[in-house]
PDBQT receptor file of N, H, CA, C and O in Angstrom, charges set to zero:
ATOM      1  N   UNK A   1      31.298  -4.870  -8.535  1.00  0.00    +0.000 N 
ATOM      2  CA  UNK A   1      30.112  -5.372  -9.163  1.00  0.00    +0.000 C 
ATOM      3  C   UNK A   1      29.116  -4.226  -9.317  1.00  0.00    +0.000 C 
ATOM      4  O   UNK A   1      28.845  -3.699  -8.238  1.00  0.00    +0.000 OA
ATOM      5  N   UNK A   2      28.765  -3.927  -9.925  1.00  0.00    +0.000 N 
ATOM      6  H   UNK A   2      28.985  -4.355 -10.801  1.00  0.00    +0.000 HD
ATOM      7  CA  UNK A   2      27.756  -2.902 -10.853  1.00  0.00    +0.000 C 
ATOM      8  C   UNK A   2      26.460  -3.542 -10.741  1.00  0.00    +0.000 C 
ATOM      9  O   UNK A   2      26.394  -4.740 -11.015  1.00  0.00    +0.000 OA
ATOM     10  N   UNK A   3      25.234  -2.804 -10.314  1.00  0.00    +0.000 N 
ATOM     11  H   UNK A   3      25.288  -1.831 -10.092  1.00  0.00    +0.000 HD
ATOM     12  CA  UNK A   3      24.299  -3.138  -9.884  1.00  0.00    +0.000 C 
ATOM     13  C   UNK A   3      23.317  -2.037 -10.543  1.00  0.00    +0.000 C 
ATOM     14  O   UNK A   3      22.794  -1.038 -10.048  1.00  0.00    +0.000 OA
ATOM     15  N   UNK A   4      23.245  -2.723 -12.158  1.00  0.00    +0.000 N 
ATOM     16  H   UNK A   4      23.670  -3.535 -12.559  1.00  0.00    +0.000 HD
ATOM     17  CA  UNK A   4      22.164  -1.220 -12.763  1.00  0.00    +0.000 C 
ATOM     18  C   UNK A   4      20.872  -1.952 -13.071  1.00  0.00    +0.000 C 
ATOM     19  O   UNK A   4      20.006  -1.137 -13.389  1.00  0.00    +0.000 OA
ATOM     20  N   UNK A   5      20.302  -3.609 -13.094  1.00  0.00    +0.000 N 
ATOM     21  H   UNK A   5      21.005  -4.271 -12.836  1.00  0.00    +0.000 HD
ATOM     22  CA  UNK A   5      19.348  -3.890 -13.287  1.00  0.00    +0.000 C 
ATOM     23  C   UNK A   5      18.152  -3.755 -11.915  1.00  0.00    +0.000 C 
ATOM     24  O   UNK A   5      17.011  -4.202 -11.798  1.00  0.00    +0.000 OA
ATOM     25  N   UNK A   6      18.989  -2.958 -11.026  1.00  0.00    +0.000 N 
ATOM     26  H   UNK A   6      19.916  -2.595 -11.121  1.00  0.00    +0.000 HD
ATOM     27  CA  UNK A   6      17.443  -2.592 -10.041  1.00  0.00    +0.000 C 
ATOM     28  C   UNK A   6      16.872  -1.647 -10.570  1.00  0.00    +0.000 C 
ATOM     29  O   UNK A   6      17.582  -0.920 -11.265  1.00  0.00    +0.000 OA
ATOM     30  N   UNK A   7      15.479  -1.328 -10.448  1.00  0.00    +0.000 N 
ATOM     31  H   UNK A   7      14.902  -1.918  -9.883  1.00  0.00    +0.000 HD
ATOM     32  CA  UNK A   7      14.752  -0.534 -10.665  1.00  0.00    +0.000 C 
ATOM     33  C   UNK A   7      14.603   0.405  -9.210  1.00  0.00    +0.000 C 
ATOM     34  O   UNK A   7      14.704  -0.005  -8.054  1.00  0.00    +0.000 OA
ATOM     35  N   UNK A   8      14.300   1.940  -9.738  1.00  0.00    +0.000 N 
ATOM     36  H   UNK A   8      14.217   2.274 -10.677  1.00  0.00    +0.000 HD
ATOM     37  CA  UNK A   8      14.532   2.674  -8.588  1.00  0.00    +0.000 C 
ATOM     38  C   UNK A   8      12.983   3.124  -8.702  1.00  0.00    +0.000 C 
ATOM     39  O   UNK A   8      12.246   3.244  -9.681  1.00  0.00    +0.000 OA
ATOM     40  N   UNK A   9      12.828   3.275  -7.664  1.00  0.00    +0.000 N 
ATOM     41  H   UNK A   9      13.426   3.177  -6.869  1.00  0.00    +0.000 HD
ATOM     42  CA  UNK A   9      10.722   3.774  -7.320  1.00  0.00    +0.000 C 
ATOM     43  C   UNK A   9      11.210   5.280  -6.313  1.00  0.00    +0.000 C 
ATOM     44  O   UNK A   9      11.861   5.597  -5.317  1.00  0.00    +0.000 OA
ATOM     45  N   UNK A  10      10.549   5.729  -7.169  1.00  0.00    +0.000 N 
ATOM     46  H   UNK A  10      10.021   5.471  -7.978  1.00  0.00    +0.000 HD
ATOM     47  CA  UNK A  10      10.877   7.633  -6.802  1.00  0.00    +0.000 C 
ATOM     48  C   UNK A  10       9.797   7.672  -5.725  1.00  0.00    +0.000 C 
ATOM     49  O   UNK A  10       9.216   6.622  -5.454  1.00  0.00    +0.000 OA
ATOM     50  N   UNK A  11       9.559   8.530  -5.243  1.00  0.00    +0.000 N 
ATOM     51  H   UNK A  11      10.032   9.383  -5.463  1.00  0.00    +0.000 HD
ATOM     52  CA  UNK A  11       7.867   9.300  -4.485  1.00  0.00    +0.000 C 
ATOM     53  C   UNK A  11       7.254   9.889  -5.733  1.00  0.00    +0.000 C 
ATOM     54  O   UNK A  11       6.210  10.463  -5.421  1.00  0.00    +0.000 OA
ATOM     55  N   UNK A  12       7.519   9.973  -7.112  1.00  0.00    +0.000 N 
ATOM     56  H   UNK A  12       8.367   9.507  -7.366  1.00  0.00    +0.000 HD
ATOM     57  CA  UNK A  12       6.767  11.541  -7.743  1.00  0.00    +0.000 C 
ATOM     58  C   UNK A  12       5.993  11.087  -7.724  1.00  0.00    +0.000 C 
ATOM     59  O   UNK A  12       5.338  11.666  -6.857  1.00  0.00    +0.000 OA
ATOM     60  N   UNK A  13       5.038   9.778  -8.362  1.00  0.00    +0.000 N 
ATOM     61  H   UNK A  13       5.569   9.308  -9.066  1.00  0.00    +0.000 HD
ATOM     62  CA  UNK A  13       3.964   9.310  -8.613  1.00  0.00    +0.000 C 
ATOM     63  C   UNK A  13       2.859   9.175  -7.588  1.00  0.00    +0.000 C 
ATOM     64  O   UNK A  13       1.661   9.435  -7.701  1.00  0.00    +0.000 OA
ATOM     65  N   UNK A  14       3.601   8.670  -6.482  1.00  0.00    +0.000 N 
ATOM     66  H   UNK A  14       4.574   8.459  -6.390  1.00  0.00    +0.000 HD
ATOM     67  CA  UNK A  14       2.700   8.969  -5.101  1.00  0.00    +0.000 C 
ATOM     68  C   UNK A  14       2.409  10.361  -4.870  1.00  0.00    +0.000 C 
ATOM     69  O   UNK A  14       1.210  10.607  -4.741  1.00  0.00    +0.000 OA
ATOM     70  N   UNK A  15       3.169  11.288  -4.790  1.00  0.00    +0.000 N 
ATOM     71  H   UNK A  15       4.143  11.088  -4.895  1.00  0.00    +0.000 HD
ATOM     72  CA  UNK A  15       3.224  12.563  -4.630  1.00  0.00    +0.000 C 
ATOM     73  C   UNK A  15       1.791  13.429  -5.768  1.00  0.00    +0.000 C 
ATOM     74  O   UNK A  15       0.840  14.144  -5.452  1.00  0.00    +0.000 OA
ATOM     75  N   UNK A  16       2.272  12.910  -7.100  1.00  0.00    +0.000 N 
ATOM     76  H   UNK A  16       3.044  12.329  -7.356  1.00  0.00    +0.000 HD
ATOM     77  CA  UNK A  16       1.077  13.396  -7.910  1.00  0.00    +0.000 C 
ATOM     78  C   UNK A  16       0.081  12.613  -8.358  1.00  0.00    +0.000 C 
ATOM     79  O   UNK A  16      -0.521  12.878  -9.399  1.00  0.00    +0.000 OA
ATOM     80  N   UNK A  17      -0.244  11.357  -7.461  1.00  0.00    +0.000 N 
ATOM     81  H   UNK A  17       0.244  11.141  -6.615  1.00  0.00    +0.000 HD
ATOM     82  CA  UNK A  17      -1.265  10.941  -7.091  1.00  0.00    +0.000 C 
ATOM     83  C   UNK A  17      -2.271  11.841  -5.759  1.00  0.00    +0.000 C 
ATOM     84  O   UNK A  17      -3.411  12.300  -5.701  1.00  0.00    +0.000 OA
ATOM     85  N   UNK A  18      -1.535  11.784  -5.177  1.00  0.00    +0.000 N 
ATOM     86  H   UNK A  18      -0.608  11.411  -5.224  1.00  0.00    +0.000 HD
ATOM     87  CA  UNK A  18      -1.990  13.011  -3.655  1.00  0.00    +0.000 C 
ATOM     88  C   UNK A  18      -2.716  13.885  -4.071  1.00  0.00    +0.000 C 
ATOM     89  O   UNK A  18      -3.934  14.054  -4.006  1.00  0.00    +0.000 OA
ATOM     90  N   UNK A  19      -1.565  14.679  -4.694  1.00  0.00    +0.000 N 
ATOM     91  H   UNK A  19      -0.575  14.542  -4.747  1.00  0.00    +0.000 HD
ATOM     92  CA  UNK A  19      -2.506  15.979  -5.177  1.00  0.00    +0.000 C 
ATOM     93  C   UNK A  19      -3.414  16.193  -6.242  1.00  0.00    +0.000 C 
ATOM     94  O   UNK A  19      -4.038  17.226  -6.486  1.00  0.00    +0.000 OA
ATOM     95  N   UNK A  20      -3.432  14.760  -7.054  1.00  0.00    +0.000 N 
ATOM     96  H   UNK A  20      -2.926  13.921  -6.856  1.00  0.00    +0.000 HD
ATOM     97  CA  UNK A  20      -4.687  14.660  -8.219  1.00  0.00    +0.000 C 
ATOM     98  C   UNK A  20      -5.978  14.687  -7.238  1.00  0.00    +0.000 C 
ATOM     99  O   UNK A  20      -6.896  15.433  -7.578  1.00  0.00    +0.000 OA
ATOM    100  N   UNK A  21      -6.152  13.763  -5.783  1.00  0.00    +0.000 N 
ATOM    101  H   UNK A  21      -5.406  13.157  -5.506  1.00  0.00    +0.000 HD
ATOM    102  CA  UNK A  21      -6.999  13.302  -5.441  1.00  0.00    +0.000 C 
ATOM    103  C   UNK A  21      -7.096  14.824  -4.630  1.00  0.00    +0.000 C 
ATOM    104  O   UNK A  21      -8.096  15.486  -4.905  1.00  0.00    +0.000 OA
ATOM    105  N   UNK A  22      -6.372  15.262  -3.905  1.00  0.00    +0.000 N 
ATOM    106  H   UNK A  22      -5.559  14.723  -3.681  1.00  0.00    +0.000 HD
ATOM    107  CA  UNK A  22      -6.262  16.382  -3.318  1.00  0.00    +0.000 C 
ATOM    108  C   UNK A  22      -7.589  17.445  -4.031  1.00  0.00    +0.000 C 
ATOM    109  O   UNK A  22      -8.706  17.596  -3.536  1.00  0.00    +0.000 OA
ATOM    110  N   UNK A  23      -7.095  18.053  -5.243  1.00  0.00    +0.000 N 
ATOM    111  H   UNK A  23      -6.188  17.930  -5.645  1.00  0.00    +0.000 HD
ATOM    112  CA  UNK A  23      -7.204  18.721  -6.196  1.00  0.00    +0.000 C 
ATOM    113  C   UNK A  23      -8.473  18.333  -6.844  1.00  0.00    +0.000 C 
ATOM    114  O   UNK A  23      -9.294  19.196  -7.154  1.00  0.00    +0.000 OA
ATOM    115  N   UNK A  24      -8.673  17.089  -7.062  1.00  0.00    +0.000 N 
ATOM    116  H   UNK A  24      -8.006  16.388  -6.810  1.00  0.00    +0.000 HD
ATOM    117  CA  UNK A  24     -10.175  16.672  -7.376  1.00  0.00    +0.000 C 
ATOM    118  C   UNK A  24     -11.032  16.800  -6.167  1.00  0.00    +0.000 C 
ATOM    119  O   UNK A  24     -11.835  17.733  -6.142  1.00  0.00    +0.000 OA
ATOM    120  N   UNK A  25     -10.965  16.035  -5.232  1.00  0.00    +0.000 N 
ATOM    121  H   UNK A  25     -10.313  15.277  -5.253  1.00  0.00    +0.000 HD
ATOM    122  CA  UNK A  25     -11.784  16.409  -4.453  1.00  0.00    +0.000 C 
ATOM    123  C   UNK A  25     -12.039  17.885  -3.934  1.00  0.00    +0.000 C 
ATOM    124  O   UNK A  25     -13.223  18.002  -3.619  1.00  0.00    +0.000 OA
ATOM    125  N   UNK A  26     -11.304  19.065  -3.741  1.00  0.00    +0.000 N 
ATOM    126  H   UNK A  26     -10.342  18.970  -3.997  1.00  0.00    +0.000 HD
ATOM    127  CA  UNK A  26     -11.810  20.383  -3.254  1.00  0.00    +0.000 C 
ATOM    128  C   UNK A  26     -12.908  20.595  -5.007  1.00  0.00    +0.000 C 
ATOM    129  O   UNK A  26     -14.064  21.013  -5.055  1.00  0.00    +0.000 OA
ATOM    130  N   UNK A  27     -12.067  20.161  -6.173  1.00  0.00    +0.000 N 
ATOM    131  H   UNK A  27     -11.128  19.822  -6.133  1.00  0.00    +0.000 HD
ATOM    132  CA  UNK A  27     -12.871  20.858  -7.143  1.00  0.00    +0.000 C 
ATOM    133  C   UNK A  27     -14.454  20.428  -6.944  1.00  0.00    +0.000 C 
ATOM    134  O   UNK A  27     -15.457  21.138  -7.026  1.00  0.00    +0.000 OA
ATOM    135  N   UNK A  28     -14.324  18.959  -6.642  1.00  0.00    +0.000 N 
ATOM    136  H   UNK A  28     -13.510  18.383  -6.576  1.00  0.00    +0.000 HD
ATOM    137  CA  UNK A  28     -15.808  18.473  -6.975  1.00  0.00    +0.000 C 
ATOM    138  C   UNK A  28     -16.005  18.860  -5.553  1.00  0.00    +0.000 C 
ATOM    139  O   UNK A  28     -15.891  20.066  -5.774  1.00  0.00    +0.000 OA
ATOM    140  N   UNK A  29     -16.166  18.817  -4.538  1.00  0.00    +0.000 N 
ATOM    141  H   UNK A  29     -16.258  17.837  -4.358  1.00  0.00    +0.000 HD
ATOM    142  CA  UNK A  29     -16.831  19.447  -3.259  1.00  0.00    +0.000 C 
ATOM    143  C   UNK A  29     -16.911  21.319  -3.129  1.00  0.00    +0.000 C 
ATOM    144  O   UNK A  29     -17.677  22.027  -2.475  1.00  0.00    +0.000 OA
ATOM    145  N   UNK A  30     -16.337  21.499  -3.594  1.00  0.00    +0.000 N 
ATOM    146  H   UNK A  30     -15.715  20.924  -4.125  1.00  0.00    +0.000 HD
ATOM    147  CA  UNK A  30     -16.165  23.273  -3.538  1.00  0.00    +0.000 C 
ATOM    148  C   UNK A  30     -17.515  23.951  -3.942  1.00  0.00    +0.000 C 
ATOM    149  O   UNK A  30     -17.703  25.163  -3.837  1.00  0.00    +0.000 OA
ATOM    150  N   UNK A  31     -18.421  23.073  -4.405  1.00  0.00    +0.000 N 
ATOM    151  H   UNK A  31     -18.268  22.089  -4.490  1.00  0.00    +0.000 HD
ATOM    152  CA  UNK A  31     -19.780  23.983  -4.642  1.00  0.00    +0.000 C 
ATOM    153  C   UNK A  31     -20.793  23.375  -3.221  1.00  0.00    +0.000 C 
ATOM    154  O   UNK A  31     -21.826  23.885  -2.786  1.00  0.00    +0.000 OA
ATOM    155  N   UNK A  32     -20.130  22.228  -2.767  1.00  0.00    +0.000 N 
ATOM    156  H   UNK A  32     -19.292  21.814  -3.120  1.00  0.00    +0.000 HD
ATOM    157  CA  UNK A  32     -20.835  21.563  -1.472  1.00  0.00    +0.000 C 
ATOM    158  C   UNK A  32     -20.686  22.356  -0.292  1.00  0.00    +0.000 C 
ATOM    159  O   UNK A  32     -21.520  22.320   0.613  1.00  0.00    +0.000 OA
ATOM    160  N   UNK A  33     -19.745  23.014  -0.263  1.00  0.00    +0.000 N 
ATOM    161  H   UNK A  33     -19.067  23.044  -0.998  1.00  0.00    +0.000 HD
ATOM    162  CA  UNK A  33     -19.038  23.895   1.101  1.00  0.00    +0.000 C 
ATOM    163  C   UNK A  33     -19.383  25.269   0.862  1.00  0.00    +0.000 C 
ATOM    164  O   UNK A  33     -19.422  25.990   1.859  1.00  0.00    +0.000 OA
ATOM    165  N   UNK A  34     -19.621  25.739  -0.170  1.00  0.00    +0.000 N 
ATOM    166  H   UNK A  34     -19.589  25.153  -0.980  1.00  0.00    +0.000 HD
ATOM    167  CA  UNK A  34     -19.533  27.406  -0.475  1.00  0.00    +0.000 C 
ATOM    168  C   UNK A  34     -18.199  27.944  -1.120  1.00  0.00    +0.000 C 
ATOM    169  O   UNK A  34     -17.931  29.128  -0.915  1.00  0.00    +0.000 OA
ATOM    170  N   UNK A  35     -17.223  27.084  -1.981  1.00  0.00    +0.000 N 
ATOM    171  H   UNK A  35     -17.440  26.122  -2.147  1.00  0.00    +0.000 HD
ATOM    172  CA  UNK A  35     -16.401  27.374  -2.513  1.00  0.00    +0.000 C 
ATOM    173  C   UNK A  35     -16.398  28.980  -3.590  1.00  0.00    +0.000 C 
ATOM    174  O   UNK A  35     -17.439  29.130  -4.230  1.00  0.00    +0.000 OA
ATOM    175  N   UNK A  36     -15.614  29.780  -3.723  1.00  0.00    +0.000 N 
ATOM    176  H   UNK A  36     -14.768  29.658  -3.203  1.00  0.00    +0.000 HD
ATOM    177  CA  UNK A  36     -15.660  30.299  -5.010  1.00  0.00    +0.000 C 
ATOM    178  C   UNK A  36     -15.883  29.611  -6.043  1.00  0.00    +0.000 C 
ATOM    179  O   UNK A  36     -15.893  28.383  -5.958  1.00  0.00    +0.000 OA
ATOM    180  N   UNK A  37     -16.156  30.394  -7.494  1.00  0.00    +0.000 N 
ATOM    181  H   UNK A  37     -16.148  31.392  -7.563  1.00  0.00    +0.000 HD
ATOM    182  CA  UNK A  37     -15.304  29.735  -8.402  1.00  0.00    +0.000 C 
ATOM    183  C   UNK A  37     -13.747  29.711  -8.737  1.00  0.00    +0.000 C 
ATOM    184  O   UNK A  37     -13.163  28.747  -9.232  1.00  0.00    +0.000 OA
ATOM    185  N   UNK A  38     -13.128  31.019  -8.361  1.00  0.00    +0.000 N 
ATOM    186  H   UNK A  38     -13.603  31.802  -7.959  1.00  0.00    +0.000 HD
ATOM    187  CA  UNK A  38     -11.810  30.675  -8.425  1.00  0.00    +0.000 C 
ATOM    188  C   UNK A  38     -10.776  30.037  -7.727  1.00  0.00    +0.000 C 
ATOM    189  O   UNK A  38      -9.703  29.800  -8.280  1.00  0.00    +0.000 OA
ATOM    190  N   UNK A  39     -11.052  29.671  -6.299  1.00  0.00    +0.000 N 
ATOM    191  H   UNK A  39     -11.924  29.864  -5.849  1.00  0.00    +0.000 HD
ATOM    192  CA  UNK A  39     -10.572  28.181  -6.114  1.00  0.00    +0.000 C 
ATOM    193  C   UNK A  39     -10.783  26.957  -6.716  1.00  0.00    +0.000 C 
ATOM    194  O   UNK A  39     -10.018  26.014  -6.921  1.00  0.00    +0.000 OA
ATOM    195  N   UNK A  40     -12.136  27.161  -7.005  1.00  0.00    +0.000 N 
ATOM    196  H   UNK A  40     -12.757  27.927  -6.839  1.00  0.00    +0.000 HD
ATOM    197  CA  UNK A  40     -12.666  26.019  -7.922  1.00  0.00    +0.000 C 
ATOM    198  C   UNK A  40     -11.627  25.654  -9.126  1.00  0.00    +0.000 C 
ATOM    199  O   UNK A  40     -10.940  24.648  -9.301  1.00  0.00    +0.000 OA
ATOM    200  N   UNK A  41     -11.744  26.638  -9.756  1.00  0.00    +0.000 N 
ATOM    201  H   UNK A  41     -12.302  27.455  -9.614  1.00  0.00    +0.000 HD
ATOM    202  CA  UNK A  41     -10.679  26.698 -11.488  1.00  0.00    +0.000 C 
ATOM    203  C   UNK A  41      -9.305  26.759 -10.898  1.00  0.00    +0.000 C 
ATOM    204  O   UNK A  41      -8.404  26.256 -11.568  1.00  0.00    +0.000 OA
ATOM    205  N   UNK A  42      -8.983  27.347  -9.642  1.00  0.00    +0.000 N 
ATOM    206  H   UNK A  42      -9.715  27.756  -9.097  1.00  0.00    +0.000 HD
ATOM    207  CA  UNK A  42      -7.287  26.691  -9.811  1.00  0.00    +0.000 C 
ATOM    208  C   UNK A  42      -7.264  25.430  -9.301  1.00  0.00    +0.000 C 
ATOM    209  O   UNK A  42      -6.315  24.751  -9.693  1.00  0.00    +0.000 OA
ATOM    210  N   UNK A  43      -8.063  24.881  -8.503  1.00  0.00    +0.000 N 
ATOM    211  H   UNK A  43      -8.834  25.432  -8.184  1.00  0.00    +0.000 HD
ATOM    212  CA  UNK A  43      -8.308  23.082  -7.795  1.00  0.00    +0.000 C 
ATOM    213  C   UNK A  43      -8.059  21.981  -9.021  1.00  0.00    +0.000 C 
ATOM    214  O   UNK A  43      -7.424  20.926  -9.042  1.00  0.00    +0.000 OA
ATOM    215  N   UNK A  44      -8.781  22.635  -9.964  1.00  0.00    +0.000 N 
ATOM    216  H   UNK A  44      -9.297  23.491  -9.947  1.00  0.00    +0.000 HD
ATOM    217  CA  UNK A  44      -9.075  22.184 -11.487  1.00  0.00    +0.000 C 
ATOM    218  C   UNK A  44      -7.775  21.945 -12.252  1.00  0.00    +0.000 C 
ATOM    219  O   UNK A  44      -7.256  20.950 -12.757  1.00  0.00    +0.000 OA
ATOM    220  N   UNK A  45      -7.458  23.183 -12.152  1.00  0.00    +0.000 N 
ATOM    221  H   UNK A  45      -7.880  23.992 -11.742  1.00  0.00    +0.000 HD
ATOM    222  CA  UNK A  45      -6.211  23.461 -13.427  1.00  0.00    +0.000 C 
ATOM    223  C   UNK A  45      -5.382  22.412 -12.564  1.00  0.00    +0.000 C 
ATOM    224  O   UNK A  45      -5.082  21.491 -13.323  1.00  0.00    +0.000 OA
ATOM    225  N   UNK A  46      -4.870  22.170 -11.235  1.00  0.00    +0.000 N 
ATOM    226  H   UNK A  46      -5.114  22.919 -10.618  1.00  0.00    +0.000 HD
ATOM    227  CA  UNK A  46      -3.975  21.355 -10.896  1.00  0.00    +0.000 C 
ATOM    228  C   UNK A  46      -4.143  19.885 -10.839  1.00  0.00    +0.000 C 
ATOM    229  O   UNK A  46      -3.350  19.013 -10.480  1.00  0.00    +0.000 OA
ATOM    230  N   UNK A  47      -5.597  19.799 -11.361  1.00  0.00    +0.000 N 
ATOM    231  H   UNK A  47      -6.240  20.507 -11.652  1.00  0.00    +0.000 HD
ATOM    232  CA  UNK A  47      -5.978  18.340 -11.424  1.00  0.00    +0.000 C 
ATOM    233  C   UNK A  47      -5.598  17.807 -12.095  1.00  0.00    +0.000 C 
ATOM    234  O   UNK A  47      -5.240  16.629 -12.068  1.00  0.00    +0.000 OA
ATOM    235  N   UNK A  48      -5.561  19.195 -13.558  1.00  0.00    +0.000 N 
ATOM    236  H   UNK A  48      -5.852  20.151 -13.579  1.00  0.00    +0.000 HD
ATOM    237  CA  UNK A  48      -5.194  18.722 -14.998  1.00  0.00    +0.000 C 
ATOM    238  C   UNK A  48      -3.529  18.719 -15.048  1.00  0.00    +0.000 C 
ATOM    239  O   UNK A  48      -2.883  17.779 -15.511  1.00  0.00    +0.000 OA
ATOM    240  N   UNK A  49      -2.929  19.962 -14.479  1.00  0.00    +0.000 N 
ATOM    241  H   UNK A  49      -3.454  20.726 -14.103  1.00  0.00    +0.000 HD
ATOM    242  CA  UNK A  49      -1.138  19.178 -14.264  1.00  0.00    +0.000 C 
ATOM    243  C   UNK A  49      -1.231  17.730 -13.965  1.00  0.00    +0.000 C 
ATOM    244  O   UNK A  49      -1.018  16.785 -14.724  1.00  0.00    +0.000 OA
ATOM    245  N   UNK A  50      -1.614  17.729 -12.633  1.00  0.00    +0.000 N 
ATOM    246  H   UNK A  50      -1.787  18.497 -12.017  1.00  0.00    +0.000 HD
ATOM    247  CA  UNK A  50      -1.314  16.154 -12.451  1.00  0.00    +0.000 C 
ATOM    248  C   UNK A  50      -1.694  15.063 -13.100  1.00  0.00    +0.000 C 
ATOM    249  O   UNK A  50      -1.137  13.996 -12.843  1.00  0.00    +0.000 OA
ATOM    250  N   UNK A  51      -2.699  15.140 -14.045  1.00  0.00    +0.000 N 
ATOM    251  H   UNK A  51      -3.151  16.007 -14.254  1.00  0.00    +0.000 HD
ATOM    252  CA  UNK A  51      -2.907  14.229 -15.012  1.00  0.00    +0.000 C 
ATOM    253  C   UNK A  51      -1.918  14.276 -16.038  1.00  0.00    +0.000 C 
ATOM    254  O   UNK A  51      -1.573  13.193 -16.510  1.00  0.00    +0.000 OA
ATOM    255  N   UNK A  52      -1.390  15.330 -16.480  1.00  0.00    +0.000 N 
ATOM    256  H   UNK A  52      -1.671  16.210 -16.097  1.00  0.00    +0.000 HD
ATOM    257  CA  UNK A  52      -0.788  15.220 -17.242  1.00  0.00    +0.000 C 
ATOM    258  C   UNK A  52       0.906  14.904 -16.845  1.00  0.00    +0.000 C 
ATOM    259  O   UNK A  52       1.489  14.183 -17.654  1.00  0.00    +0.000 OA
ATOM    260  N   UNK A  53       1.521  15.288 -15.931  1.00  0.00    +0.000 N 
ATOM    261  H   UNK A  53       1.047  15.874 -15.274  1.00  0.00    +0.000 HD
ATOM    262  CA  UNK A  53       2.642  14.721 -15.139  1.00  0.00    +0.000 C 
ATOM    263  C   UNK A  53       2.842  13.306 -14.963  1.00  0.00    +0.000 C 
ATOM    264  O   UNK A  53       3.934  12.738 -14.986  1.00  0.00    +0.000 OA
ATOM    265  N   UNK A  54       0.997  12.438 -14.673  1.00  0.00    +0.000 N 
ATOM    266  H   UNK A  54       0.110  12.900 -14.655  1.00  0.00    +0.000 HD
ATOM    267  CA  UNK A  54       1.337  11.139 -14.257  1.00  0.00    +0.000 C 
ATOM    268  C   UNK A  54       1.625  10.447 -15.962  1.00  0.00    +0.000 C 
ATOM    269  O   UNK A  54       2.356   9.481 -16.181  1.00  0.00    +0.000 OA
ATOM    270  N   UNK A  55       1.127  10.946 -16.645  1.00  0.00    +0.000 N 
ATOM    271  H   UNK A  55       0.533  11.730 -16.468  1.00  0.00    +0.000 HD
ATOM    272  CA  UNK A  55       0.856  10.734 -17.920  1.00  0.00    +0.000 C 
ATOM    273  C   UNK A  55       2.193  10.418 -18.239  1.00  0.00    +0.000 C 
ATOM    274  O   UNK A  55       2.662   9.302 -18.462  1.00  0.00    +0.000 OA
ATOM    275  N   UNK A  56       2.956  11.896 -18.237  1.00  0.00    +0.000 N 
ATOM    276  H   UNK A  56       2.574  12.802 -18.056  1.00  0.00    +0.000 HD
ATOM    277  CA  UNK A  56       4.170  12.370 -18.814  1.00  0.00    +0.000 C 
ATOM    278  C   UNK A  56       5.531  11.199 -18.125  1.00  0.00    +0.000 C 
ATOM    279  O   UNK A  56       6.488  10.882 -18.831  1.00  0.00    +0.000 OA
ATOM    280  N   UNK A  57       5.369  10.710 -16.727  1.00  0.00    +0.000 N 
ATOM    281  H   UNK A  57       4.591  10.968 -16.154  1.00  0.00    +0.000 HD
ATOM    282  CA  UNK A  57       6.167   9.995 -15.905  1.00  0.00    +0.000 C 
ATOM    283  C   UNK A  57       5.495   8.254 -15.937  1.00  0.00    +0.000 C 
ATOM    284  O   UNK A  57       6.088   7.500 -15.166  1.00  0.00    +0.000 OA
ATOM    285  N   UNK A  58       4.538   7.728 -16.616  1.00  0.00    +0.000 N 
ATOM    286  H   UNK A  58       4.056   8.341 -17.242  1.00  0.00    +0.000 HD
ATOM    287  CA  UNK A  58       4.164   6.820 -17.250  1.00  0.00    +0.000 C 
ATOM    288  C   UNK A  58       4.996   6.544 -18.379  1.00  0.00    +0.000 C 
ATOM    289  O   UNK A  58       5.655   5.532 -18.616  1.00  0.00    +0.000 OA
ATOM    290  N   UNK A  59       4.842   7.785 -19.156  1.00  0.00    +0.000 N 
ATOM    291  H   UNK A  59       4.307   8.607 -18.963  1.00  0.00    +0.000 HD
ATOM    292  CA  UNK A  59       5.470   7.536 -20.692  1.00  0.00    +0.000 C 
ATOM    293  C   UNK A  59       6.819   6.545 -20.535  1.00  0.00    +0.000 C 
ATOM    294  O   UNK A  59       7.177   5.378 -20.691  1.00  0.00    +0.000 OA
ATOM    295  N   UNK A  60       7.368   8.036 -20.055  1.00  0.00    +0.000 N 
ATOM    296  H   UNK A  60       7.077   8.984 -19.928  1.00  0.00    +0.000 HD
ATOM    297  CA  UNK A  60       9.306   7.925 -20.037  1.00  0.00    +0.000 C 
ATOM    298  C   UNK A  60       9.688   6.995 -18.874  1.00  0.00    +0.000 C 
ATOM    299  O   UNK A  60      10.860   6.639 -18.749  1.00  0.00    +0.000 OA
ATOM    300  N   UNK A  61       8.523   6.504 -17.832  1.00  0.00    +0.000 N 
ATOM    301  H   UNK A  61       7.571   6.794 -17.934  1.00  0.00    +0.000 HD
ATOM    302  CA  UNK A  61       9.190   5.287 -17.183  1.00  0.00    +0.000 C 
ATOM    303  C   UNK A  61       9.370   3.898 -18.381  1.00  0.00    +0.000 C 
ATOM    304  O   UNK A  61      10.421   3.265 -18.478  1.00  0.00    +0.000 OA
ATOM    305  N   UNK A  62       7.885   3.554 -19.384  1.00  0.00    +0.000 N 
ATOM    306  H   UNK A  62       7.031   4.068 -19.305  1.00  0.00    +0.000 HD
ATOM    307  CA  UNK A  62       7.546   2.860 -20.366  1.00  0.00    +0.000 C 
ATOM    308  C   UNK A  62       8.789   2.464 -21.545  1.00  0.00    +0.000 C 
ATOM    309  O   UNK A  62       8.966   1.399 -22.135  1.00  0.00    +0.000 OA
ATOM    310  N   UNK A  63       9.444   3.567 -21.618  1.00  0.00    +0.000 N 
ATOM    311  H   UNK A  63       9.300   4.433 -21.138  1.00  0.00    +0.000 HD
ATOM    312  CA  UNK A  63      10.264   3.937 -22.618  1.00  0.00    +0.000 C 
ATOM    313  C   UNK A  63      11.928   3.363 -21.949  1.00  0.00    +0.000 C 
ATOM    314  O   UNK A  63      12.725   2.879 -22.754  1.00  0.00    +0.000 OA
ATOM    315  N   UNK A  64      12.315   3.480 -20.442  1.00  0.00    +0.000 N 
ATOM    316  H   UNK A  64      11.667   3.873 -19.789  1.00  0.00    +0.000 HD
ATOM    317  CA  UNK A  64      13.202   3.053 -20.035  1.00  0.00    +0.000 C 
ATOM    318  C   UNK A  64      13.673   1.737 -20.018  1.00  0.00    +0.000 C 
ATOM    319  O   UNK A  64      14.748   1.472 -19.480  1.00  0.00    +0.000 OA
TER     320      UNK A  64
């Protein structure tokens, strides 16, 4: 018996949920603490991967 109508739930989404919140929060606190700016802009840039990853793993779950 073949069992393909389960749906499988990965970690990625949890995972790049983490580090959106991760990643947002040092960006937006990093001028509260004495951050650089260039932690700041890479905190940033990985905020924006992960937006765009959850985006990208939204799509093609949508599409399955």
């Amino acid at each position: 018996m073949n069992n393909d109508n389960v749906s499988t739930r990965s970690s990625s989404p949890v995972l790049l949920w983490l580090g959106l919140v991760v990643s947002g929060t040092v960006n937006a606190a990093g001028p509260l603490v004495g951050l650089g700016l260039v932690p700041r802009m890479v905190a940033g840039a990985i905020a924006v991967v992960m937006i765009a990853l959850l985006v990208t793993h939204y799509v093609r779950r949508r599409r399955a």
